[in-house]
N, C-alpha and C positions, 0 to 999 in steps of 0.2 A: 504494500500500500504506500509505504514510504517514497517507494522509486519512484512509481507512476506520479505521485504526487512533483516530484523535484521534477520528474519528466516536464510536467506539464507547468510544471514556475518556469523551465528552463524554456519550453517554450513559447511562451508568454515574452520571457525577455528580449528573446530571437524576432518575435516577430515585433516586438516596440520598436527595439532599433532597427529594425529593418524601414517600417513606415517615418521614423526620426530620420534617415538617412537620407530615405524619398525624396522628405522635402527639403531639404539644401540644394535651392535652386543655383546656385554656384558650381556646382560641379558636374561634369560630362554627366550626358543620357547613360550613357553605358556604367562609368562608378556607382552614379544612383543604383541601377538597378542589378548590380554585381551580388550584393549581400542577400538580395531577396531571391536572385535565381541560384546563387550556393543554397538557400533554405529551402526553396522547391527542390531539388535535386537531392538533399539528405531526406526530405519528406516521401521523396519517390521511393530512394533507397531502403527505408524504414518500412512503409508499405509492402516494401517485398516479403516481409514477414506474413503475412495472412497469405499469400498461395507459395510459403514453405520455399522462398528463396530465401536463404539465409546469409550465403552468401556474402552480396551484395553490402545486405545489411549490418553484416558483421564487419567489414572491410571499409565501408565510406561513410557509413552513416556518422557515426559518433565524430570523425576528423572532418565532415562537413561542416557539422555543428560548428565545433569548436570553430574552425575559418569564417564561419557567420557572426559570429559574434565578436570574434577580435576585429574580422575587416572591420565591422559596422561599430565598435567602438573606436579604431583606430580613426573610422572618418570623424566623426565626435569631436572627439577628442584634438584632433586636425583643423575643425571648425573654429573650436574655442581659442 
Protein backbone atom coordinates (compact mmCIF):
# COMPACT_ATOMS: atom_id res chain seq x y z
CA UNK A 1 0.00 0.00 0.00
CA UNK A 2 2.89 2.05 0.86
CA UNK A 3 4.41 1.80 -2.62
CA UNK A 4 1.45 2.56 -4.63
CA UNK A 5 0.98 5.32 -2.48
CA UNK A 6 4.68 7.07 -3.17
CA UNK A 7 3.99 5.74 -6.77
CA UNK A 8 1.37 7.98 -7.14
CA UNK A 9 2.93 11.21 -4.84
CA UNK A 10 5.60 10.55 -7.37
CA UNK A 11 3.42 10.82 -9.98
CA UNK A 12 1.72 13.63 -9.04
CA UNK A 13 5.09 15.44 -8.87
CA UNK A 14 6.20 14.36 -12.48
CA UNK A 15 3.25 15.55 -13.82
CA UNK A 16 3.32 19.29 -11.93
CA UNK A 17 6.54 19.88 -13.21
CA UNK A 18 5.82 18.73 -16.30
CA UNK A 19 2.71 21.32 -16.82
CA UNK A 20 5.27 24.13 -14.73
CA UNK A 21 7.73 23.58 -17.50
CA UNK A 22 4.99 23.85 -20.32
CA UNK A 23 4.42 27.04 -19.46
CA UNK A 24 7.91 28.97 -19.72
CA UNK A 25 7.07 30.52 -22.62
CA UNK A 26 10.90 31.39 -23.08
CA UNK A 27 12.00 28.29 -24.10
CA UNK A 28 12.04 26.15 -27.50
CA UNK A 29 8.67 24.16 -28.40
CA UNK A 30 10.65 21.11 -28.32
CA UNK A 31 12.46 21.67 -24.28
CA UNK A 32 8.99 22.41 -23.24
CA UNK A 33 7.76 19.46 -24.38
CA UNK A 34 10.94 17.07 -23.68
CA UNK A 35 9.84 16.20 -19.85
CA UNK A 36 6.27 15.54 -20.74
CA UNK A 37 7.20 13.05 -23.73
CA UNK A 38 10.13 11.26 -21.34
CA UNK A 39 6.79 10.91 -18.89
CA UNK A 40 4.44 9.53 -21.63
CA UNK A 41 7.08 7.11 -22.78
CA UNK A 42 7.82 5.68 -18.92
CA UNK A 43 3.90 5.60 -18.71
CA UNK A 44 3.82 3.42 -21.88
CA UNK A 45 6.70 1.43 -20.48
CA UNK A 46 4.83 0.85 -17.12
CA UNK A 47 1.79 -0.05 -18.94
CA UNK A 48 3.51 -2.92 -20.30
CA UNK A 49 2.92 -4.56 -17.14
CA UNK A 50 -0.84 -5.43 -17.46
CA UNK A 51 -0.28 -7.60 -20.90
CA UNK A 52 2.83 -9.24 -18.84
CA UNK A 53 5.62 -7.27 -20.65
CA UNK A 54 7.87 -6.89 -18.11
CA UNK A 55 10.55 -6.27 -19.61
CA UNK A 56 10.38 -3.02 -20.87
CA UNK A 57 9.17 -2.03 -17.69
CA UNK A 58 11.70 -3.22 -15.64
CA UNK A 59 14.51 -1.75 -17.89
CA UNK A 60 13.01 2.02 -18.78
CA UNK A 61 10.50 2.73 -16.62
CA UNK A 62 11.87 3.76 -13.27
CA UNK A 63 15.31 5.66 -15.30
CA UNK A 64 12.44 7.42 -17.31
CA UNK A 65 11.04 8.64 -14.33
CA UNK A 66 13.93 9.72 -12.78
CA UNK A 67 15.17 11.88 -16.26
CA UNK A 68 11.50 13.41 -15.99
CA UNK A 69 11.98 14.91 -13.05
CA UNK A 70 15.55 16.10 -12.96
CA UNK A 71 15.11 17.51 -16.61
CA UNK A 72 11.83 19.30 -15.41
CA UNK A 73 13.52 20.45 -12.36
CA UNK A 74 16.72 21.29 -13.90
CA UNK A 75 14.53 23.74 -16.35
CA UNK A 76 13.09 25.24 -12.99
CA UNK A 77 15.57 25.61 -11.45
CA UNK A 78 17.31 27.29 -14.96
CA UNK A 79 14.34 29.69 -14.99
CA UNK A 80 14.86 31.11 -11.48
Amino acid sequence: MLVALFGLAFLLFEVSLCVRVRRLAHLPVWRRALPTSILCFALAASAGRAWDVTAPAEALAYPLNVATALLGLFELDRHR
